[in-house]
C-alpha positions in Angstrom: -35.5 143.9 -197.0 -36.8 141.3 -194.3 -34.3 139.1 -193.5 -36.1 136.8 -191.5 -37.9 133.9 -192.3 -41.0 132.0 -190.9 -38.8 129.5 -190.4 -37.0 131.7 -188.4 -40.1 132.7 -186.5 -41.5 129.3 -185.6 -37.8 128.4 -184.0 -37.8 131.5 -181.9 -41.4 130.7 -180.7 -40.3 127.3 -179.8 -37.2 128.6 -177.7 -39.4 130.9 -176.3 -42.7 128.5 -175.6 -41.3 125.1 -175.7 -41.7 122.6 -179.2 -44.6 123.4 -181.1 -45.5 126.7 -180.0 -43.6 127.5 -183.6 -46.3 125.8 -186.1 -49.4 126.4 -183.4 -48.2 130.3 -184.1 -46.7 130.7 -188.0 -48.1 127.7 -189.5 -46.1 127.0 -192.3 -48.6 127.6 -195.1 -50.7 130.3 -193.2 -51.8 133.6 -194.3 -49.6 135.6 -192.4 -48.8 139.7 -192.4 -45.7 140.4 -191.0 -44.7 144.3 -190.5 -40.8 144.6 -190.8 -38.6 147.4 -189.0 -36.2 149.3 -191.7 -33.5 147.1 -190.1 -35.2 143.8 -191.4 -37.0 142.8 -187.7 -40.3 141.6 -187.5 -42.6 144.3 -185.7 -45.8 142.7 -186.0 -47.3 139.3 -187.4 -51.2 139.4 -188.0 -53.4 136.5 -189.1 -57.0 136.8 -190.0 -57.7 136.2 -186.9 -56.0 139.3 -185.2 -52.3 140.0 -183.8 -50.6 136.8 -183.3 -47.6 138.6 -181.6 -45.2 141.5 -181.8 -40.7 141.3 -181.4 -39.3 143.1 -178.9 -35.9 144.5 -179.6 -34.6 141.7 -177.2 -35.9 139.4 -180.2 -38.6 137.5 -177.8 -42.5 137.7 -178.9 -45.0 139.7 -177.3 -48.1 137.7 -177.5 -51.5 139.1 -178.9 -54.9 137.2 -177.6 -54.7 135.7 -181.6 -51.6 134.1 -180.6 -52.6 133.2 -177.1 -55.6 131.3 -178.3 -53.4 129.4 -180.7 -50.4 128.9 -177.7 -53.5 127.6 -175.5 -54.5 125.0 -177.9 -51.5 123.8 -178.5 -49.4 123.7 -175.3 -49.9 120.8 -172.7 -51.3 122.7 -169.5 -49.9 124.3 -167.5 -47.2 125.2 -169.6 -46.7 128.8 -169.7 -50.0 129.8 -168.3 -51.3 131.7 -164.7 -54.5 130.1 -163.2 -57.2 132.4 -161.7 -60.3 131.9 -159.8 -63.7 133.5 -160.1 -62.7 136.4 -158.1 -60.4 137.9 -160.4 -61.7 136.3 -163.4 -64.2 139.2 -164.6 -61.6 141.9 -164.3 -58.9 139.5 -165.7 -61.8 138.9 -168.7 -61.4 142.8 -169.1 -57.8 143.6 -169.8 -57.1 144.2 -165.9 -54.0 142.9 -164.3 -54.0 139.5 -162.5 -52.9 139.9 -158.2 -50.6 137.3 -156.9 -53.1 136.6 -154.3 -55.7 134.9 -157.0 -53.2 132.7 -158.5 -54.0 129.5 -158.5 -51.4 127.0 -160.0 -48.8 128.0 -162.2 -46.8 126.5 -165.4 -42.8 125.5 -163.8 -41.3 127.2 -166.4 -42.3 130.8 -165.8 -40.0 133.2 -165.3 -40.2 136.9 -164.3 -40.5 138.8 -167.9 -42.3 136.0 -169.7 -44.9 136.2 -171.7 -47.7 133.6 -170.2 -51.5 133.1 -170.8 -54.3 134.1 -167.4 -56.5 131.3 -167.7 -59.4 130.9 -165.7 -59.4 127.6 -163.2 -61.6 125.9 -165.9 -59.0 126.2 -168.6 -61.0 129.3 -170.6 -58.2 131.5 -172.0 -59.2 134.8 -170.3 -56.4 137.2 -171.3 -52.0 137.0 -172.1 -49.6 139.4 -170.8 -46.6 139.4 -169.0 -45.1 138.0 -165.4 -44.2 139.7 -163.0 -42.9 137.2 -160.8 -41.1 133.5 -161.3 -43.7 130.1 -161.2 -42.6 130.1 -157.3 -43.1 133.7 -156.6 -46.6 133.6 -158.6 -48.0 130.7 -155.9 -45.9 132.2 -152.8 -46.8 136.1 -152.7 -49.9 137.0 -151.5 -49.7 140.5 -152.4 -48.8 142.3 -155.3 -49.0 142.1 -159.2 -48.3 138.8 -160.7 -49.3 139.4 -164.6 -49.7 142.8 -165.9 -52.8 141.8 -168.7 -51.9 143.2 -172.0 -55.5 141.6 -173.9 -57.9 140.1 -172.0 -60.5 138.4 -174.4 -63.2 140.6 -173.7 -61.4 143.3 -175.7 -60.2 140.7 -178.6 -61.9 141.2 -181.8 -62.2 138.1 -183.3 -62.2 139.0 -187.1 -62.3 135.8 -188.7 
């Protein structure tokens, strides 16, 4: 029996993403499926429009590019998101991981472990995945992985 609720959701995504991350991702009157483990967890939450995002056993979300697109419309840049340059841009586009040595500017916030959206230096949502390194580390290193891509939007399937 699923024990939790979308309200439930939307405050997790906000302690996760900041205030309104909640509503951009689990509207309250959405069309929503949401998968539940036997113990009651959400696995996965689909919209229409694809995999909005997936709970970890830790209880944070695991964005899908549905979700991402939402995040990115909704946030105030550069909260939460990884700026790239053309370089890296049509590999980022494809699913590939973004280097430390592309980054551009970076949301404060980040931390290592945190799901964030690879946006192109244009503002285009180009792929989410996760950090590998804090904000600082991200504009610092000049080597190394700083977002291992788990979607880029060349491989979203928009099904609306």
């Amino acid at each position: 029996m699923p024990n939790t609720s979308r309200a439930d959701l939307r405050t997790t995504a906000d302690y996760q993403f900041g205030r309104g991350a909640g509503d951009a991702l689990f509207p309250a009157h959405a069309e929503l499926e949401i998968d539940y483990s036997s113990g009651g967890r959400p696995n996965q939450i689909h919209a229409p429009d694809g995999r909005l995002a997936s709970m970890g056993t830790d209880g944070r979300f695991t964005l899908g590019f549905a979700g991402g697109r939402r995040l990115h419309d909704a946030l105030v840049s550069p909260a939460y998101r990884v700026f790239v340059g053309d370089e890296s841009e049509p590999f980022v586009r494809n699913g590939e991981n973004a280097f430390a040595k592309f980054v551009g500017r970076v949301g404060p916030e980040i931390r290592p472990g945190d799901d964030v959206l690879v946006v192109h230096e244009s503002g285009e949502l180009l792929a989410v995945g996760r950090a590998e390194l804090s904000a600082q580390g991200l504009v610092d290193f000049h080597s190394g992985m700083a977002v291992k891509v788990r979607e880029g939007v060349d491989e979203y399937v928009d099904t609306e």
